[in-house]
C-alpha positions in Angstrom: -39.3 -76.7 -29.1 -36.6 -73.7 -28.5 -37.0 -70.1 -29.8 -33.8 -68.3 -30.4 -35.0 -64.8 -29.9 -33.2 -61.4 -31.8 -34.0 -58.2 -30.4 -32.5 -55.6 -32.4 -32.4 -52.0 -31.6 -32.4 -49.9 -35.0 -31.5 -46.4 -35.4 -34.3 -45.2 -37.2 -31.8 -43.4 -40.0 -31.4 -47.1 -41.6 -34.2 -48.5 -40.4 -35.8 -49.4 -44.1 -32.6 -50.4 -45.9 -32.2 -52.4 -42.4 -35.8 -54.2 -42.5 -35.3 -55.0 -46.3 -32.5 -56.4 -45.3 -33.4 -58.8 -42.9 -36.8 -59.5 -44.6 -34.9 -60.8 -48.2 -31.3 -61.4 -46.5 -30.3 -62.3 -43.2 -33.5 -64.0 -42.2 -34.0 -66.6 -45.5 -30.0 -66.6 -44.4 -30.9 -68.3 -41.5 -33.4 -70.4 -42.3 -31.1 -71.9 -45.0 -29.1 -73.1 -42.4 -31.4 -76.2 -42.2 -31.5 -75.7 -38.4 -34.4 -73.5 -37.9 -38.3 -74.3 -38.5 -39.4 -70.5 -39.1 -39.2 -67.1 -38.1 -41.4 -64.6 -36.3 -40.0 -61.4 -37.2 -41.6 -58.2 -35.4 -41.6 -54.5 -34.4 -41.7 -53.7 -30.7 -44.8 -51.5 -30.0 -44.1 -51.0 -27.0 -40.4 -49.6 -25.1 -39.7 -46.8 -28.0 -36.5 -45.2 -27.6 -35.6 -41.8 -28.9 -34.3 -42.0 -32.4 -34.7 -46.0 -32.2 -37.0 -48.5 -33.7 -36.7 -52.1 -31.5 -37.5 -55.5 -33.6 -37.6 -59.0 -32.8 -36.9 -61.8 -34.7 -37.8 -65.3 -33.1 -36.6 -68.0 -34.7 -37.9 -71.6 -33.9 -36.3 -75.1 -33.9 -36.8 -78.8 -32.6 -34.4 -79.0 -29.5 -31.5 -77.3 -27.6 -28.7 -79.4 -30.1 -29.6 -78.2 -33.3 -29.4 -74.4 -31.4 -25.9 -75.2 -30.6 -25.2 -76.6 -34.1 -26.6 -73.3 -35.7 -24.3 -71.4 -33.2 -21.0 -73.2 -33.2 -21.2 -73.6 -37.4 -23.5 -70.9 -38.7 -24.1 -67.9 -36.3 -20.9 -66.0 -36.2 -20.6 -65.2 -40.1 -24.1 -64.4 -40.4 -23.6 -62.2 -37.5 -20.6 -60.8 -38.9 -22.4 -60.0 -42.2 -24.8 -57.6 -39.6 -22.1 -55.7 -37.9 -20.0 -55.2 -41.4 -23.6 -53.7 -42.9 -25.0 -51.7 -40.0 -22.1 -51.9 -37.6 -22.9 -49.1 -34.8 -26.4 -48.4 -35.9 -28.0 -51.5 -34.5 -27.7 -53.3 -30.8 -28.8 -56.5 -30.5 -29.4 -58.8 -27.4 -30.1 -62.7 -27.6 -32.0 -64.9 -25.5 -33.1 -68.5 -25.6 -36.2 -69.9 -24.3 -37.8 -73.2 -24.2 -41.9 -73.8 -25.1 -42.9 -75.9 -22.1 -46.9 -75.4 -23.7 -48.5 -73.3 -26.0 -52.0 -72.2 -24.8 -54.9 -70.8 -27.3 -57.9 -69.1 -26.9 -61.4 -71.1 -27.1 -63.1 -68.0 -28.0 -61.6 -67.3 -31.2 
């Protein structure tokens, strides 16, 4: 399993019309792709910047090839369609990671 994680620093002066946005847009966007499973999408409780919200959008899929697919046919005009909406008002940073094992609590 690979998560393609989003972390987007918002000014807080769009900050609704930019989480509305994601919530009914960009995010069902990307998940019509066909290449993702689902989406975690977040707000960062933790690093607060002055005048910034940070958010994270994790999105999850079944190996490293159908990342690549997403990236080389998909990515680039859904991340266009970002920077001509918000264009300076948001910075965003990408990583990927790879599940080796999830681990739950037996106390729950």
């Amino acid at each position: 399993m690979i998560i393609y994680s989003v972390t987007i620093s918002v000014e807080e002066s769009i900050e609704s019309e930019w989480k509305e946005w994601m919530q009914k847009t960009h995010i069902p966007q990307v998940l019509n792709t066909g290449k993702f499973i689902s989406c975690r999408f977040s707000k960062l409780i933790s690093h607060k910047e002055e005048g910034h919200q940070n958010y994270s959008a994790q999105y999850s899929c079944h190996s490293p090839e159908e990342l690549e697919d997403y990236k080389e046919n998909f990515s680039k005009n859904l991340q266009q369609d970002l920077l001509e909406k918000f264009a300076d008002k948001i910075q965003t940073f990408r990583t990927e990671l790879e599940i080796i094992e999830d681990f739950y609590s037996s106390l729950s």
